[in-house]
C-alpha positions as CSV (number, residue, x, y, z in Angstrom):
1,X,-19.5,45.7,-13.5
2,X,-21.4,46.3,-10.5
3,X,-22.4,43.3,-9.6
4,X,-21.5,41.5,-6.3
5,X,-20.1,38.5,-8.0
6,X,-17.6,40.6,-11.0
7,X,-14.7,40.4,-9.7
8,X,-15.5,36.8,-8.5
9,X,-16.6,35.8,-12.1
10,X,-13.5,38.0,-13.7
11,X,-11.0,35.9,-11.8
12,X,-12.3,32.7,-12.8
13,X,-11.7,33.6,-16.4
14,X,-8.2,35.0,-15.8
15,X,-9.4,38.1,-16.9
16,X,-6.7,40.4,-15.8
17,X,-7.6,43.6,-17.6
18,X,-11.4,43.0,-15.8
19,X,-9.9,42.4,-12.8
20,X,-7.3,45.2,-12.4
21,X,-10.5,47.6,-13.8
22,X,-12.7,46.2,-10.8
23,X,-10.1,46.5,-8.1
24,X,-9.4,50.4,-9.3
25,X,-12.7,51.1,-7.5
26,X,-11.5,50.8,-3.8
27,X,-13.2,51.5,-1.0
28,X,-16.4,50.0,0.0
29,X,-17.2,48.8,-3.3
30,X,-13.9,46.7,-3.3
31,X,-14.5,45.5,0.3
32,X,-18.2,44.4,-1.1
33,X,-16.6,42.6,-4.4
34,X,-13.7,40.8,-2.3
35,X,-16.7,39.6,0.4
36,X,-18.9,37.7,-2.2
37,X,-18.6,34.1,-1.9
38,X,-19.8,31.0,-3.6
39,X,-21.8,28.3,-2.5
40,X,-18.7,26.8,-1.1
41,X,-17.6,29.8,0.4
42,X,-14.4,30.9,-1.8
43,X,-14.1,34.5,-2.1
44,X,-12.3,35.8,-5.4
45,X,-8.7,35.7,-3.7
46,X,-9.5,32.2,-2.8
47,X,-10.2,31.5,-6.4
48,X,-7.2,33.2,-7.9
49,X,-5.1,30.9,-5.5
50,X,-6.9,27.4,-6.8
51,X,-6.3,28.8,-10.3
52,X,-2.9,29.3,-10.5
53,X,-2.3,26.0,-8.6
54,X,1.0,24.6,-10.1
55,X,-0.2,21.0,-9.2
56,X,-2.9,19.2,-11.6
57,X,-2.4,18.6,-15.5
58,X,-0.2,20.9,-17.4
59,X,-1.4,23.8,-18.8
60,X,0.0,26.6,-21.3
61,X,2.1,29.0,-20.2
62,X,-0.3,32.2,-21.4
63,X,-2.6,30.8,-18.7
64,X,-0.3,30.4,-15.8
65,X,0.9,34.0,-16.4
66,X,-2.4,35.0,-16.3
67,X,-3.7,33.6,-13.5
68,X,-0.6,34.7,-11.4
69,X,-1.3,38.3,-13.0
70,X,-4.6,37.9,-11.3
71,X,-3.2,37.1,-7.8
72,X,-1.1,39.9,-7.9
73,X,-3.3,42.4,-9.0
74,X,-5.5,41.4,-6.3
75,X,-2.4,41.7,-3.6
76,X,-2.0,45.2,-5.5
77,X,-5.4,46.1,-4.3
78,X,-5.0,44.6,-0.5
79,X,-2.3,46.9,-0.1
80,X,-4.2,50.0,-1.0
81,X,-7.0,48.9,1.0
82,X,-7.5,48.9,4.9
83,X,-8.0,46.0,6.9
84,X,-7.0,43.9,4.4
85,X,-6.1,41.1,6.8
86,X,-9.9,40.5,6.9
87,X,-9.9,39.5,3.6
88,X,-6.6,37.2,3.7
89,X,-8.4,35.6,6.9
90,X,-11.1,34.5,5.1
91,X,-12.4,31.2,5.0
92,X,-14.3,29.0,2.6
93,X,-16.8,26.2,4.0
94,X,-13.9,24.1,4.7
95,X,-11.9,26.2,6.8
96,X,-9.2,27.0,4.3
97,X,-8.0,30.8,4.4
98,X,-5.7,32.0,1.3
99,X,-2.9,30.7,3.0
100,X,-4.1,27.1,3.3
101,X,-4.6,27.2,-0.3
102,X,-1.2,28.0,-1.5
103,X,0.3,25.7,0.7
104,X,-1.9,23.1,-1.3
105,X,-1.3,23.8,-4.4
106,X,1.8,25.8,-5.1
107,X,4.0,23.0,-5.1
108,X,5.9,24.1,-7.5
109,X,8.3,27.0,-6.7
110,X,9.5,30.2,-8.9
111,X,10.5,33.2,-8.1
112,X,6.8,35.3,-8.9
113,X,5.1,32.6,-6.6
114,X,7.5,33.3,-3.7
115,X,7.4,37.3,-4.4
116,X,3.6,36.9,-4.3
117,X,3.7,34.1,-1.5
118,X,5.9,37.2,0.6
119,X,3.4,39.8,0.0
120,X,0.3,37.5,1.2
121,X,2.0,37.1,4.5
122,X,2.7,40.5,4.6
123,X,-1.0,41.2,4.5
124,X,-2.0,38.6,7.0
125,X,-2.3,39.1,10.8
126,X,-0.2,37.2,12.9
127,X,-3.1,35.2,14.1
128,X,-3.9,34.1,10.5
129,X,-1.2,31.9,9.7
130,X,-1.9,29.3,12.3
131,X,-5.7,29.6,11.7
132,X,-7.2,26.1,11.5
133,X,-8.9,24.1,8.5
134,X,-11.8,21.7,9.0
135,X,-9.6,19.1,10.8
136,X,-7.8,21.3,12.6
137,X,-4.7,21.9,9.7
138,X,-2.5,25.0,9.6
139,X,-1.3,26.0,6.8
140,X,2.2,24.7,7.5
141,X,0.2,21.2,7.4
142,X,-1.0,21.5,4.7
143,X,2.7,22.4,3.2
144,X,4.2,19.7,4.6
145,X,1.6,17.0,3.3
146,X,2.1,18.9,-0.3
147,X,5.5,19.4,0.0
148,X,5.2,23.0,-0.9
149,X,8.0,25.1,-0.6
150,X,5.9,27.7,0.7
151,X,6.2,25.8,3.8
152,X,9.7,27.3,4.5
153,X,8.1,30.7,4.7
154,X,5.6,29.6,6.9
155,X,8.4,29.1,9.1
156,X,10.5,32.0,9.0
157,X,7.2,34.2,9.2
158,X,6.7,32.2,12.7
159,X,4.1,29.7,11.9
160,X,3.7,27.4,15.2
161,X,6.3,24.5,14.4
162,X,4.3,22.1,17.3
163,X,0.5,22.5,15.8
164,X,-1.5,19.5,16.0
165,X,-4.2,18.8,13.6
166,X,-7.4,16.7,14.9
167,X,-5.7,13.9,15.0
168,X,-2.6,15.0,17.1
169,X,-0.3,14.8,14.1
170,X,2.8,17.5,14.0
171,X,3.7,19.4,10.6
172,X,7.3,17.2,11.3
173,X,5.6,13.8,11.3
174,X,3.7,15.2,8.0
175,X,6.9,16.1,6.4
176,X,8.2,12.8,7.4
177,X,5.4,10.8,5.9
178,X,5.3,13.2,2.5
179,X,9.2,13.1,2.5
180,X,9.4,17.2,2.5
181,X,12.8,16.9,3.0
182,X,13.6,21.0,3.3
183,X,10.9,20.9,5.5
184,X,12.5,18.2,7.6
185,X,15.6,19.7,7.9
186,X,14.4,23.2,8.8
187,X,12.2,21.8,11.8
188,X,14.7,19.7,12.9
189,X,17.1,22.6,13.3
190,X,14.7,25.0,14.5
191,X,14.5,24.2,18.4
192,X,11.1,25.2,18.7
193,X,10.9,22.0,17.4
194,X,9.3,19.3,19.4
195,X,10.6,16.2,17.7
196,X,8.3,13.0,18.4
197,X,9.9,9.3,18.8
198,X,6.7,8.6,15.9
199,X,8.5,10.7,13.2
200,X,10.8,7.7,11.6
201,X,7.8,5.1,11.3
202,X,5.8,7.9,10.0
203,X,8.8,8.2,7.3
204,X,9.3,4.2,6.6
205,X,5.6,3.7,6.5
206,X,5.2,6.5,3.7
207,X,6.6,4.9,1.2
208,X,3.8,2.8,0.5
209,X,3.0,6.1,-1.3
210,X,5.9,6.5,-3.3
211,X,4.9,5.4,-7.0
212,X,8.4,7.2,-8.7
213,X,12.1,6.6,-8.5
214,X,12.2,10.6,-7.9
215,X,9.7,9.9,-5.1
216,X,11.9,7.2,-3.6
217,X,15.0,9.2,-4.2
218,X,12.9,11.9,-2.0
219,X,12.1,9.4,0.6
220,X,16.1,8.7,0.8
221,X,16.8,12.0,1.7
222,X,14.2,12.6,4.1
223,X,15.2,9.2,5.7
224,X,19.2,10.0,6.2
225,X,18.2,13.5,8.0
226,X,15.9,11.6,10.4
227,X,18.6,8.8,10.8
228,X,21.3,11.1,11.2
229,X,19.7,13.7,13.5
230,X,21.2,14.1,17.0
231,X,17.6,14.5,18.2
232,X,16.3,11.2,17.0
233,X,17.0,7.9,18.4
234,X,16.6,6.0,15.5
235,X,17.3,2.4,18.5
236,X,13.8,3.7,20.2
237,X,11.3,1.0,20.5
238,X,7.5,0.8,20.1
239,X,5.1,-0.9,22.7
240,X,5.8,-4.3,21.0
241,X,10.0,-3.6,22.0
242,X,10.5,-3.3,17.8
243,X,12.7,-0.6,16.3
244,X,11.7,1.8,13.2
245,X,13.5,-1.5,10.8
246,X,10.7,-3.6,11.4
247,X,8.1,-1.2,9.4
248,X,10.1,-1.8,6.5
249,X,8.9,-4.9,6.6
250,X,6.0,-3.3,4.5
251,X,8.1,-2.6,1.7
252,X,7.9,-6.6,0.9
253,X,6.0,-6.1,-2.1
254,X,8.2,-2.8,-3.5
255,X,10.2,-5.1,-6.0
256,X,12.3,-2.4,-7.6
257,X,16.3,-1.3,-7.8
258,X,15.0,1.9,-6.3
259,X,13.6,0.5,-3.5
260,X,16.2,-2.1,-3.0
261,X,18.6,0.5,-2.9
262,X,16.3,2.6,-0.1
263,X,16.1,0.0,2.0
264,X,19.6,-0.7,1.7
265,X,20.9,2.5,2.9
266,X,18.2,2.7,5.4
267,X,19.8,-0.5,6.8
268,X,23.3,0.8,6.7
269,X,22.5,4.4,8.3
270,X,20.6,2.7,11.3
271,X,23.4,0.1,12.0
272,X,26.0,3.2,11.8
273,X,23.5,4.5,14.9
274,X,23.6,1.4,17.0
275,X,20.6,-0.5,14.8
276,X,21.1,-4.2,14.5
277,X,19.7,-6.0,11.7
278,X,19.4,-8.4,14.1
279,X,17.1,-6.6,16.3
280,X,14.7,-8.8,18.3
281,X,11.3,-7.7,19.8
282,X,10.1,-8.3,22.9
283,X,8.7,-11.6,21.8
284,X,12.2,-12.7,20.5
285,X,11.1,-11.9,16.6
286,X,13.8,-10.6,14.3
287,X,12.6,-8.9,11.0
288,X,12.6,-11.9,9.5
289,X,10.0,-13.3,11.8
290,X,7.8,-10.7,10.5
291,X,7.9,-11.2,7.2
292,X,7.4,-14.9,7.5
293,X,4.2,-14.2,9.6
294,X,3.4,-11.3,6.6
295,X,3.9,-14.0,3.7
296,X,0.6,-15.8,3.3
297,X,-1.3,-12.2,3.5
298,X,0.3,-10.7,0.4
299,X,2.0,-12.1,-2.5
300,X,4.3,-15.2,-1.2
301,X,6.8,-14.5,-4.1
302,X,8.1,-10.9,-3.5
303,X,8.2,-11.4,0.3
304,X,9.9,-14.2,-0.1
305,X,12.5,-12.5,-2.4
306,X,12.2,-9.3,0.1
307,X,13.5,-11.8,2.5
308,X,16.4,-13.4,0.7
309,X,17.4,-9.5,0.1
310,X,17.4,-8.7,4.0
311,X,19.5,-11.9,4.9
312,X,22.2,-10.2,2.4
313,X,21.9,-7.4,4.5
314,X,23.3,-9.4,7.4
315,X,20.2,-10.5,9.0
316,X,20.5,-14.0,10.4
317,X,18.0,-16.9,9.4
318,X,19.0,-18.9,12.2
319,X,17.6,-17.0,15.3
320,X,14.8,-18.5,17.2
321,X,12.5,-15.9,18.9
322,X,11.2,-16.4,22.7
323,X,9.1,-19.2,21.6
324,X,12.1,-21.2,20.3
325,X,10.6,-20.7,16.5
326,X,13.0,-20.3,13.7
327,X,11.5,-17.5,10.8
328,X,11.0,-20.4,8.8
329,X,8.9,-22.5,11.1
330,X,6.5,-19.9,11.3
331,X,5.6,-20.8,7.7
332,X,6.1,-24.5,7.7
333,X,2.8,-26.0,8.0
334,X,1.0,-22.7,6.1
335,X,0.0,-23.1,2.8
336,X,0.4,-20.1,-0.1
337,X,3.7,-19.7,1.7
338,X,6.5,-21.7,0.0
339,X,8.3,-19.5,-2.0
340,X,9.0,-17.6,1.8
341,X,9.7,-21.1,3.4
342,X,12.3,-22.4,0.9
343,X,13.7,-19.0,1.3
344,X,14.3,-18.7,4.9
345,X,15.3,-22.4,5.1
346,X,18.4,-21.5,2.7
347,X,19.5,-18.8,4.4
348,X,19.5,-21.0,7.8
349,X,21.8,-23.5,6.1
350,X,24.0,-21.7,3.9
351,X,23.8,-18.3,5.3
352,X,24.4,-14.7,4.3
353,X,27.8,-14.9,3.3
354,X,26.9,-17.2,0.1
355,X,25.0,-16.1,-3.2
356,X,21.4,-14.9,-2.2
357,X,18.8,-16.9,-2.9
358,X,16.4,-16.2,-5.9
359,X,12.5,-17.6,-6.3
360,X,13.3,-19.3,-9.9
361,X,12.9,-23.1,-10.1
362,X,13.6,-25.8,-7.3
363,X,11.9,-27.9,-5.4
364,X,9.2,-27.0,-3.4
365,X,8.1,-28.6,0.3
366,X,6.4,-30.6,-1.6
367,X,8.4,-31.7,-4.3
368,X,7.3,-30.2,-7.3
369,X,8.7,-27.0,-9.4
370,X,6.6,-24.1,-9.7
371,X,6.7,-20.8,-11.2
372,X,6.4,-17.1,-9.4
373,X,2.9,-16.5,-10.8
């Protein structure tokens, strides 16, 4: 019972009875058993966090209880103890304090997590909750990449809105990529808020990590408050003179309803803001342009039906870019690219307003039939 690592070792097994018994003791001797790290520098509180993570495989309910038990029995503690805010602060070898830790993995919400996520922020100095991770992460970061509803309190308990992590991202531009669409919201209306002209492409180009209709439906959401936020031009440019539409371009190879649908009403909520589908570049090049120059690197079949799919959204097939190229000349003379050739070249002569193409049968440039494999 007295040794330095007990209370570290009774929190691994859930032990809550061992644990309560340890943190009776108080005083120095608690201060000593709540300092003792590991050889990856997680204290016991740090421990009791990971444990009763509500990400990972499923596990019984007994367990959960009891590692959340242990978390609160150590809070119990803190609040007896003085200077508990050292022990909240506390880092491991990575830079994660407690805080960092339930932003990672308490992803999923109930009402003892948020009781228990209160009273940790009670206990923490209001330098701790913007204390940095090994690449420079709050803990709001690390909320919004987990989409952890912890993030919200984060927020309310004045977490800096406009931190930047080592590589200059904003907890807005992660929410936006993770589609943390409370989180979204709440920064957008918070005017503390800086809101950067990256934050849509951060949103399109996240889907390439959506593996779930549930995820897509998420990414939906996230994408209609960007959209339809007063304090985001959604007809801003990049350096090249393209608009947010033309990253969508990378969903050529997401062949689903779901994500049909997504890029549907991503389509439809930019033109109600002033977003043609008929964009052009600075080089001339419509969306279409893209994708025929995107064809031969990935799979000619699903951009080619990608494509057929944006000329029913009212993109026209028949607009040259600066260089006087149609989309389909792009792919003319290439070869692995015929499926996207004999697509653009019937939307050029019959257009949008007739039944979309589809990649099954027909002849090909070079006269044969072949198959989408």
């Amino acid at each position: 019972m007295g040794e330095p690592d007990a209370l570290y070792r009774a929190v691994e097994r859930m032990d809550v009875g061992t644990v309560r018994a340890l943190c009776a003791a108080g005083g120095d001797t608690l201060r000593r058993l709540l300092r003792h790290r590991d050889s990856v520098g997680a204290t016991a509180l740090h421990v009791a966090v990971l444990t009763s993570s509500s990400s990972g495989p499923p596990r019984k309910r007994e367990e959960q209880q009891a590692a959340l038990e242990v978390v609160a029995a150590l809070l119990d503690a803190l609040e007896r103890l003085d200077g508990a805010a050292e022990h909240v602060a506390a880092a491991n070898a990575k830079g994660s304090t407690a805080l960092h830790l339930v932003a990672l993995v308490w992803v999923l919400w109930s009402e003892l997590r948020e009781e228990l996520a209160k009273r940790l922020l009670a206990l923490a100095a209001a330098t701790d909750i913007d204390a940095r991770a090994w690449h420079g992460q709050t803990a709001l970061h690390f909320a919004a990449d987990s989409r952890s509803p912890f993030a919200a309190l984060l927020v309310k308990n004045g977490a800096d809105v406009n931190a930047k992590d080592s590589d200059g991202a904003l907890p807005l531009l992660l929410a936006a990529d993770s589609a943390h669409a409370e989180l979204a919201g709440l920064l957008l209306h918070d005017e503390r808020t800086v809101v950067s002209e990256r934050t849509l492409w951060w949103a399109v180009n996240g889907v390439k990590n959506d593996k779930s209709h549930l995820a897509l439906q998420r990414r939906a959401e996230v994408l209609r408050l960007l959209i339809s936020s007063p304090r985001i031009d959604p007809r801003a440019v990049n350096a090249r003179g393209r608009a947010f539409l033309f990253d969508c371009v990378g969903w050529a190879l997401c062949q689903s309803t779901s994500c049909r649908d997504l890029l549907r009403s991503t389509a439809q909520q930019a033109g109600a803001r002033g977003v043609s589908v008929n964009h052009q570049d600075s080089e001339g090049n419509t969306v279409l342009h893209c994708l025929a120059e995107a064809s031969c690197k990935r799979r000619d079949c699903e951009v080619a039906s990608h494509a057929a799919y944006w000329v029913g959204l009212g993109v026209d097939a028949s607009i040259r870019n600066s260089a006087g190229q149609l989309p389909s000349e792009l792919v003319a003379d290439a070869t692995g690219c015929d499926w996207t050739w004999r697509a653009l070249r019937h939307a050029e002569h019959r257009g949008s307003a007739e039944k979309p193409w589809h990649p099954i049968g027909g002849a090909s440039r070079s006269g044969c039939r072949r198959g989408c494999g």
